[in-house]
C-alpha positions as CSV (number, residue, x, y, z in Angstrom):
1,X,0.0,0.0,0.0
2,X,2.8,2.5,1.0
3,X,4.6,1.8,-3.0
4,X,1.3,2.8,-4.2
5,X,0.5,5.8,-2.4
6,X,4.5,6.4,-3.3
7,X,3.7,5.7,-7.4
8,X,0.7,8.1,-6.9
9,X,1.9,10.9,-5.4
10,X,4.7,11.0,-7.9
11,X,2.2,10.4,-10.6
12,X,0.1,13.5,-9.6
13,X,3.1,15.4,-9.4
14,X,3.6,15.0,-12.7
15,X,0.7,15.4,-14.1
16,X,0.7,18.9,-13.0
17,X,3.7,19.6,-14.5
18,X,2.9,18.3,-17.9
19,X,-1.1,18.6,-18.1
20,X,-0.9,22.5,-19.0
21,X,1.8,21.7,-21.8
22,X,-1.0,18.7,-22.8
23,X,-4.1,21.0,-23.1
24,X,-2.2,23.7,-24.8
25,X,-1.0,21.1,-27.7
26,X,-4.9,20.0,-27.0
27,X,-6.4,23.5,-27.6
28,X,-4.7,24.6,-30.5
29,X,-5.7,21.3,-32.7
30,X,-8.7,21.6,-32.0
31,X,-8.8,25.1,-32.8
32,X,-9.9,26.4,-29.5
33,X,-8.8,29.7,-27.3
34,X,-6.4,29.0,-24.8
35,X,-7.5,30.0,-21.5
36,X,-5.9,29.9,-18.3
37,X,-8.8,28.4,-16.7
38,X,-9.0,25.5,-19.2
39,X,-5.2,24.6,-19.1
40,X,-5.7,22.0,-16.1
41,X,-8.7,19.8,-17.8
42,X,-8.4,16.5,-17.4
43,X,-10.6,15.1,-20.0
44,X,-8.2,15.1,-23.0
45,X,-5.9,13.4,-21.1
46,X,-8.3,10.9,-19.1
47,X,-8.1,7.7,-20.7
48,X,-3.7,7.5,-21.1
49,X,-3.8,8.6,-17.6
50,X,-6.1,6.3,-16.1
51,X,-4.7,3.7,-18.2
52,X,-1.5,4.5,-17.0
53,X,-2.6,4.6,-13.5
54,X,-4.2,1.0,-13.7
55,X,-0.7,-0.9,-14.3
56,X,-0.1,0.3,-10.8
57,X,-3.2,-0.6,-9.6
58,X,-4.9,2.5,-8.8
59,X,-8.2,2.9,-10.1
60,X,-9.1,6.6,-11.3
61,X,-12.5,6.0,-10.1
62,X,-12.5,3.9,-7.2
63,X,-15.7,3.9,-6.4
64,X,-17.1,2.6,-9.9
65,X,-14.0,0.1,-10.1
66,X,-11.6,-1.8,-8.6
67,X,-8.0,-3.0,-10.2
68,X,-8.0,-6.5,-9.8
69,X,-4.8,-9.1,-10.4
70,X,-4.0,-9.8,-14.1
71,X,-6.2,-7.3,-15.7
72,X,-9.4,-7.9,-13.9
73,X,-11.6,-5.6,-12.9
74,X,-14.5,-5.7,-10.4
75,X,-17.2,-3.3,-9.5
76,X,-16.9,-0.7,-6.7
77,X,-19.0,0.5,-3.6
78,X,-21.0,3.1,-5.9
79,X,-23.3,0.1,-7.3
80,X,-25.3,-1.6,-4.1
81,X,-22.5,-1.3,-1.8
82,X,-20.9,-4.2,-3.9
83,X,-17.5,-4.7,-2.1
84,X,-18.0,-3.1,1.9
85,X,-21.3,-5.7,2.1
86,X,-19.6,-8.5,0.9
87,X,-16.5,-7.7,2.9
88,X,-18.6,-7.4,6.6
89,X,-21.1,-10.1,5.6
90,X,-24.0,-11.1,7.8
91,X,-22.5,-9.4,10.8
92,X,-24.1,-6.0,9.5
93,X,-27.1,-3.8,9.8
94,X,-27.7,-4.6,6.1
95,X,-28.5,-8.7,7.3
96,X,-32.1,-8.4,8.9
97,X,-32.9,-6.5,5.5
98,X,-31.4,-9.7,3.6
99,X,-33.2,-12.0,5.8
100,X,-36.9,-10.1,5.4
101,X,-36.0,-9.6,1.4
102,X,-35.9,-13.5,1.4
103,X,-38.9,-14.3,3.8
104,X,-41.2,-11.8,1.3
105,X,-40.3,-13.3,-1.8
106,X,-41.5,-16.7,-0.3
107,X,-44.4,-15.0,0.7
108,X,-44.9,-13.8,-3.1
109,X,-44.4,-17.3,-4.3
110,X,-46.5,-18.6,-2.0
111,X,-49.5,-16.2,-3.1
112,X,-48.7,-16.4,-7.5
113,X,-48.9,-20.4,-6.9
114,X,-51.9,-20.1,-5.6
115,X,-53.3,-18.2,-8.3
116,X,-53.0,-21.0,-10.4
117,X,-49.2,-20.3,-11.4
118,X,-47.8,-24.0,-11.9
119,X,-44.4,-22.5,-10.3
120,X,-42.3,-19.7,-9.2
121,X,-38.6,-19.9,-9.1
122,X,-35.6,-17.9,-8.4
123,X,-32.4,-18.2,-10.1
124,X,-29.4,-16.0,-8.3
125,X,-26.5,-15.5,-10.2
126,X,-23.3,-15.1,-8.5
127,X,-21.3,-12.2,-8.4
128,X,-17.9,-12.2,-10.3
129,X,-15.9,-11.2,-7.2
130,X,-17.5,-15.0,-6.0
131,X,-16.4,-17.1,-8.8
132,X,-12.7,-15.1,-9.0
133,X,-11.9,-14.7,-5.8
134,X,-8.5,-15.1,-6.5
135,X,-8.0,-12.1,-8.9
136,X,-9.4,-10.0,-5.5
137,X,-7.2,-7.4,-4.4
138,X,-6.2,-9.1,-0.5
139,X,-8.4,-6.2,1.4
140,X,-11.8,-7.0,-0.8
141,X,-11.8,-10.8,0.2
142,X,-15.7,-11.5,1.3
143,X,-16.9,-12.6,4.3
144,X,-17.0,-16.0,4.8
145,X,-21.4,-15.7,5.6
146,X,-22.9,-13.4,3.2
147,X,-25.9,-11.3,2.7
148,X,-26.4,-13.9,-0.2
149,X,-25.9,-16.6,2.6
150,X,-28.8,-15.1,5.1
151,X,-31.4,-14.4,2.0
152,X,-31.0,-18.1,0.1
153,X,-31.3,-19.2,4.2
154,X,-34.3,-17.4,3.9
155,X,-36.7,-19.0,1.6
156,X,-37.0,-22.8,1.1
157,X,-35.2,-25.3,-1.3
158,X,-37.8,-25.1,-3.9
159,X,-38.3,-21.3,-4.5
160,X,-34.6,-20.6,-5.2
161,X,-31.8,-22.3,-7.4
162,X,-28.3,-20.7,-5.8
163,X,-26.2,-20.7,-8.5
164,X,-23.0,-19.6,-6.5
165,X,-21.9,-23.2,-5.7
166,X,-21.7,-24.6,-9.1
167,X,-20.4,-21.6,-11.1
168,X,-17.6,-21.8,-8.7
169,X,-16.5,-25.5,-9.6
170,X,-17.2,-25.0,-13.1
171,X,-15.0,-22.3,-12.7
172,X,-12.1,-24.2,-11.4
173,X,-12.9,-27.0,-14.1
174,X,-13.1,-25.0,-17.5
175,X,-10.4,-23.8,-19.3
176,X,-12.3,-21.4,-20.5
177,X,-13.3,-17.9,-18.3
178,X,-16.9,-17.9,-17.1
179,X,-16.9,-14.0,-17.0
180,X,-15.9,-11.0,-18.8
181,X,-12.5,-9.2,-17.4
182,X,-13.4,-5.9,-18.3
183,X,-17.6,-6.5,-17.4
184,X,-19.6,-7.3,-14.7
185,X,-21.5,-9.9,-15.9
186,X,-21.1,-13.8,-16.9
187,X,-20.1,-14.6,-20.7
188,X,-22.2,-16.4,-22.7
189,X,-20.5,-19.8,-21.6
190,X,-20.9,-18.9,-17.9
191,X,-24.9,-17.8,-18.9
192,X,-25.4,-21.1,-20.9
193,X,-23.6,-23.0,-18.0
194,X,-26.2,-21.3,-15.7
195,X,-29.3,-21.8,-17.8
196,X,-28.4,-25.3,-18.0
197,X,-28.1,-26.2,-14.6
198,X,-31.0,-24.8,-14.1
199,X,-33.4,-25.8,-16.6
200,X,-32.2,-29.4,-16.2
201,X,-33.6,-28.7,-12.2
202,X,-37.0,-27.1,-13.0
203,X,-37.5,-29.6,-15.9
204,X,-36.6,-32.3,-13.7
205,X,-39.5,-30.9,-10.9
206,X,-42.2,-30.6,-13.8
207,X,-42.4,-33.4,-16.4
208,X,-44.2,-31.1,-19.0
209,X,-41.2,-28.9,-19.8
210,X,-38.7,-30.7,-22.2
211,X,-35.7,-29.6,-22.1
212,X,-32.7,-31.2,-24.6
213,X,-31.2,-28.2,-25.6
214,X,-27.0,-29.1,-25.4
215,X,-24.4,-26.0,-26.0
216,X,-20.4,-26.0,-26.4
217,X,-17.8,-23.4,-26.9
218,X,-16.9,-23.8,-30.5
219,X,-14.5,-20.8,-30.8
220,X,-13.7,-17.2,-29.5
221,X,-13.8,-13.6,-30.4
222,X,-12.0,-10.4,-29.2
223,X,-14.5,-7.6,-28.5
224,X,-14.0,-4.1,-27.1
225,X,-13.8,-3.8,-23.4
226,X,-16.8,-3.9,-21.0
227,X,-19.0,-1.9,-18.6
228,X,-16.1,-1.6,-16.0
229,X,-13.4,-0.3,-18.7
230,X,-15.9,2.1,-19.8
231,X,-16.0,3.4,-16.5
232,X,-12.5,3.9,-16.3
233,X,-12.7,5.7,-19.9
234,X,-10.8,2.8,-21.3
235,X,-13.1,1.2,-23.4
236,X,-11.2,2.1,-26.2
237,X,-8.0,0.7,-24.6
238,X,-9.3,-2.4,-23.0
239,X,-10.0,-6.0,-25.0
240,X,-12.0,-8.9,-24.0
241,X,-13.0,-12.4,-25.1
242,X,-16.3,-13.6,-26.1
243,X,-17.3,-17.1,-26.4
244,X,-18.9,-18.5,-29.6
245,X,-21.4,-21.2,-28.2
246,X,-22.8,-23.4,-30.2
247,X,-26.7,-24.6,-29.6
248,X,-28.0,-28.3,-30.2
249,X,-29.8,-29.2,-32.1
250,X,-29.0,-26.6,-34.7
251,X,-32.7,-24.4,-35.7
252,X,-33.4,-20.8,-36.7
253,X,-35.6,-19.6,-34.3
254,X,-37.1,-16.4,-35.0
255,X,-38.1,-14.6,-31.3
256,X,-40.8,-11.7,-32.2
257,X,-40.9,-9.1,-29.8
258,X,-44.0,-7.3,-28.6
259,X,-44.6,-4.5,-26.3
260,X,-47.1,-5.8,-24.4
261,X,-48.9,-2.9,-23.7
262,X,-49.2,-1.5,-26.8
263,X,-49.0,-4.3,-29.0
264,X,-46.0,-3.0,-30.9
265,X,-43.8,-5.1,-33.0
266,X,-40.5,-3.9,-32.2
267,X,-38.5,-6.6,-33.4
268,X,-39.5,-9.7,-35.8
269,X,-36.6,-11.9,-37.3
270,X,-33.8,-13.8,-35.5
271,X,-33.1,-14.4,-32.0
272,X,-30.8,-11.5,-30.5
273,X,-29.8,-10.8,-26.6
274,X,-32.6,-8.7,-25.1
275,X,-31.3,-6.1,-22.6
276,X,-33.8,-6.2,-19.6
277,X,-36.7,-4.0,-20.1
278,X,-38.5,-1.5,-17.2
279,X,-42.1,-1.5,-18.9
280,X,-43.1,-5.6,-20.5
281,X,-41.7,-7.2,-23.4
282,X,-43.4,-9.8,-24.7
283,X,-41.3,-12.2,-26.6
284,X,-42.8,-15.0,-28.6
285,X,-40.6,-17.6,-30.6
286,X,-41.4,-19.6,-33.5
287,X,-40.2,-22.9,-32.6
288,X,-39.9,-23.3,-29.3
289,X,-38.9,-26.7,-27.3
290,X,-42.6,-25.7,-25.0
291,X,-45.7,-24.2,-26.1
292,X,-45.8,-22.7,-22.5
293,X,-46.0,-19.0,-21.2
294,X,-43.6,-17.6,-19.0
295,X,-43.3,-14.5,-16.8
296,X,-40.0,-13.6,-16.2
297,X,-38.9,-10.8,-13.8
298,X,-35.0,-10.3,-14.3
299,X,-32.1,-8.3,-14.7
300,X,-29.1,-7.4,-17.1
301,X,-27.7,-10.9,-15.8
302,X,-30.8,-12.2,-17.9
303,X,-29.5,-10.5,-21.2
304,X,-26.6,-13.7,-22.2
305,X,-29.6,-15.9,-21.2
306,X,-32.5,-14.3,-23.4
307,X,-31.6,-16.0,-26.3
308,X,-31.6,-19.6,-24.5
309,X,-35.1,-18.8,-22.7
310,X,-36.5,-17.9,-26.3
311,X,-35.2,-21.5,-27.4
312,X,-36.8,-23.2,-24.3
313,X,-40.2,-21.6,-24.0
314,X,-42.8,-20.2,-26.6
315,X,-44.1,-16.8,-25.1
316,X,-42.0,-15.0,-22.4
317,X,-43.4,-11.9,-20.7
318,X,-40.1,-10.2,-19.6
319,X,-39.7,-7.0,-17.0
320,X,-37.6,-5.7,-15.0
321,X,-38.1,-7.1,-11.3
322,X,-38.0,-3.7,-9.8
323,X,-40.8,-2.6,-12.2
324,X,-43.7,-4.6,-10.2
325,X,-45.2,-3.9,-7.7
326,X,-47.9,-6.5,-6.0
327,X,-50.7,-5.3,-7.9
328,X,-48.7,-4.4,-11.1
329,X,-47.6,-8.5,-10.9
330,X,-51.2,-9.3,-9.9
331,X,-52.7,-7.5,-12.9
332,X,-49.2,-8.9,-16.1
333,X,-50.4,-12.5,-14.1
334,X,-54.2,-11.8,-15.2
335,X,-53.8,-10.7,-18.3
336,X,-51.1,-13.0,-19.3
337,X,-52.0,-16.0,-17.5
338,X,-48.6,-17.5,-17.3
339,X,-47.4,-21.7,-16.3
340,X,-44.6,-20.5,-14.7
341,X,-42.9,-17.1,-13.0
342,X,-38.9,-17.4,-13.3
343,X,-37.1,-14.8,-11.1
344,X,-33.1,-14.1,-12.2
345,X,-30.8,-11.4,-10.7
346,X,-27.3,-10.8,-9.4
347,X,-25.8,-11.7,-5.8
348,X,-24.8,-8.1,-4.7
349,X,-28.6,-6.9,-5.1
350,X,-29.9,-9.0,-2.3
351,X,-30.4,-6.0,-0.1
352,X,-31.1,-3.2,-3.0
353,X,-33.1,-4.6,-5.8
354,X,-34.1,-7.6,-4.0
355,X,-35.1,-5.5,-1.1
356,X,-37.6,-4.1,-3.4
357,X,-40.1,-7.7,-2.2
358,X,-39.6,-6.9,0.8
359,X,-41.1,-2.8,0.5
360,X,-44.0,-4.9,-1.3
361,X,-45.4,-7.4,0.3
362,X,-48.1,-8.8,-0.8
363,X,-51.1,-8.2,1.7
């Protein structure tokens, strides 16, 4: 810690002696007046200096990201308190509001089953500071009983698949990364991995859904950096690796997609990722493994795993978790009549978005 606050200081000291020279040579290409007042702007300069910055390990924005080992990068405190929650665990004030979170989402799946909903089901995807650990910087290692620990603890076996425990061996089994470096979220291997653990579970609970769908890395590509280098303004700077997964057995499926309110085709041919939505989508697929309908309240976690759900199920009613309320659910579940209510989102939002059951409880 000391060598970096050493590298920093020396590092800022610098940049004041060469950032005026910088935004004059700045200024006069792009044909602008130099003023004094404009001579110590960073933003010319922000993406070589936080690039710079990051081989050292310092983050430019520390609360939006952390500098991992070996050029990972995980999210900071700014989004749901990501790292201080994991790194205090149940022994907070944040763990009664876990536990409650848990207790009321039973309580909503106790009251949509009895609607006539065939099931309601939970999938929580880990968080990549779970699954690689080991890239961590040593002061942001977790606590070893969670938030994520008290809310699973919370509801019973059959109204939540953790997915924490098996992305983690996969992890340590695959040769191939089950997250993006530069993102937040899972790949498309680490989503498929996900969706099929569990759909082989629910399918295995409810004999009418078939489920044979098979998937395999077949290659990979190099795309531009993720969420997480954007924040750090090196998205431009940063590369990562995307997974080529190849689906069995091999169909077009074309997944139409329908604003549900208004009735709006907004998209008609092939079957691309669908980022999640705050009013419903309705997306219907032409030749899907079920002719069954599904509600499914989820996050961006759910965007690698749209194109899957569209290959499992015929129409899926998708929205944004946070976006219902009781009576909003109450009202998509009569007008839709769904068979089954599927629930995905991230680890870290277990007292934020997931806290949202809890402010709505159904009465």
């Amino acid at each position: 810690m000391k060598k970096k606050v050493i590298v920093f200081l020396s590092l800022a000291a610098l940049l004041l002696a060469i950032l005026p020279v910088t935004n004059v040579v700045y200024l006069l290409r792009s044909d602008q007046e130099i003023k004094s007042k404009l001579l110590y702007r960073l933003d010319p300069i922000l993406p070589d200096l936080s690039a710079m910055m990051s081989r050292f390990g310092i983050s430019l924005f520390p609360s939006q990201v952390v500098i991992g080992k070996d050029g990972w990068l995980f999210l900071g405190d700014k989004y749901s308190e990501a790292i201080t929650k994991k790194r205090v665990g149940a022994e907070s004030e944040h763990t009664e509001r876990a536990r409650v979170s848990g207790a009321t989402l039973e309580l909503w799946r106790t009251h949509l089953l009895a609607t006539g909903v065939k099931d309601v089901v939970l999938m929580l995807a880990p968080d990549k500071s779970t699954i690689y650990r080991d890239y961590l910087p040593e002061w942001m290692r977790p606590a070893p009983v969670t938030l994520a620990d008290v809310f699973v603890g919370s509801m019973s076996s059959d109204a939540c698949i953790d997915l924490r425990g098996f992305i983690a061996e996969r992890s340590r089994q695959e040769d191939r990364l089950l997250y993006y470096k530069t993102d937040t979220h899972w790949n498309n291997h680490g989503a498929w991995l996900a969706y099929d653990f569990f759909m082989t579970d629910v399918s295995s609970r409810h004999s009418e859904i078939k489920y044979a769908l098979t998937g395999s890395v077949s290659d990979q590509k190099t795309i531009p950096g993720g969420d997480l280098s954007l924040f750090l303004r090196m998205s431009d700077v940063l590369e990562d690796f995307s997974p080529v997964l190849q689906v069995e057995p091999e169909k077009q499926i074309d997944a139409k997609q329908i604003d549900f309110q208004t009735k709006a085709v907004k998209s008609a041919a092939g079957n691309p990722p669908v980022f999640f939505q705050l009013e419903p989508l309705l997306v219907v697929s032409s030749d899907a493994e079920n002719d069954l309908k599904v509600i499914w309240l989820r996050d961006s976690f759910g965007t690698a795993l749209s194109p899957y759900v569209a290959r499992s199920f015929r129409e899926v009613l998708q929205v944004h978790y946070s976006a219902m309320t009781p009576a909003k659910l109450d009202a998509l579940v009569e007008a839709f009549r769904p068979d089954y209510i599927f629930i995905t989102g991230v680890e870290r939002d277990v007292t934020t978005f997931f806290a949202y059951f809890a402010d709505h409880p159904f009465r």
